[in-house]
C-alpha positions, 0 to 999 in steps of 0.5 A: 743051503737050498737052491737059489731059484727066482721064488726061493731068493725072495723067502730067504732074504725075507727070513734073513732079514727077520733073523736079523731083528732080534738082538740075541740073535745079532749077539750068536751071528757076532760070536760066530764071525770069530769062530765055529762055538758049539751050543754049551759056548754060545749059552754060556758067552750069552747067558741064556738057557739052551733051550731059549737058545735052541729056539733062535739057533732054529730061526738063524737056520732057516734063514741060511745064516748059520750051519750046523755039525755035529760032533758027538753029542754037540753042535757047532755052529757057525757062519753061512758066508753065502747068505751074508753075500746074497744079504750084501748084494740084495742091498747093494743093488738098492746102494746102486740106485740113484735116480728113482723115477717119480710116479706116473700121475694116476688116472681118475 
């Protein structure tokens, strides 16, 4: 995972969340908090091609959400705890706010 610095925080909470918009993708991370898959599983549990599965496998990478290993000729792939509880506390301190000031009224 890159280093967690004030600019790079904000990007990866940005690629998570746009990680997170695509149901095939939701469908890798929920397979995943079961278990380490290597890609062949992860194409044949979802019923999609390798190559249209490589493309979102690349995006859950980039966002932190998911590691990968090699292991001969496979990848495995499995969850990137440490993104999910940055995800988590990046929310809960919105969770945490229950009195939003009003705005101040706007000079003309």
């Amino acid at each position: 995972m890159p280093t967690s610095s004030s600019a790079t925080i904000p990007h990866l909470i940005a690629a998570s969340f746009h990680a997170l918009s695509d149901p095939l993708r939701i469908s890798v991370l929920e397979l995943l908090g079961k278990r380490e898959l290597c890609v062949c599983d992860l194409c044949e549990a979802l019923g999609v091609s390798q190559s249209k599965l490589s493309f979102h496998l690349k995006t859950l990478k980039e966002a932190a959400l998911v590691n990968s290993r090699q292991e001969g000729r496979w990848i495995y792939y499995s969850l990137n705890l440490p993104q999910f509880n940055i995800l988590e506390e990046y929310l809960a301190d919105f969770r945490h706010n229950q009195i939003i000031l009003s705005a101040r009224p706007c000079c003309d």
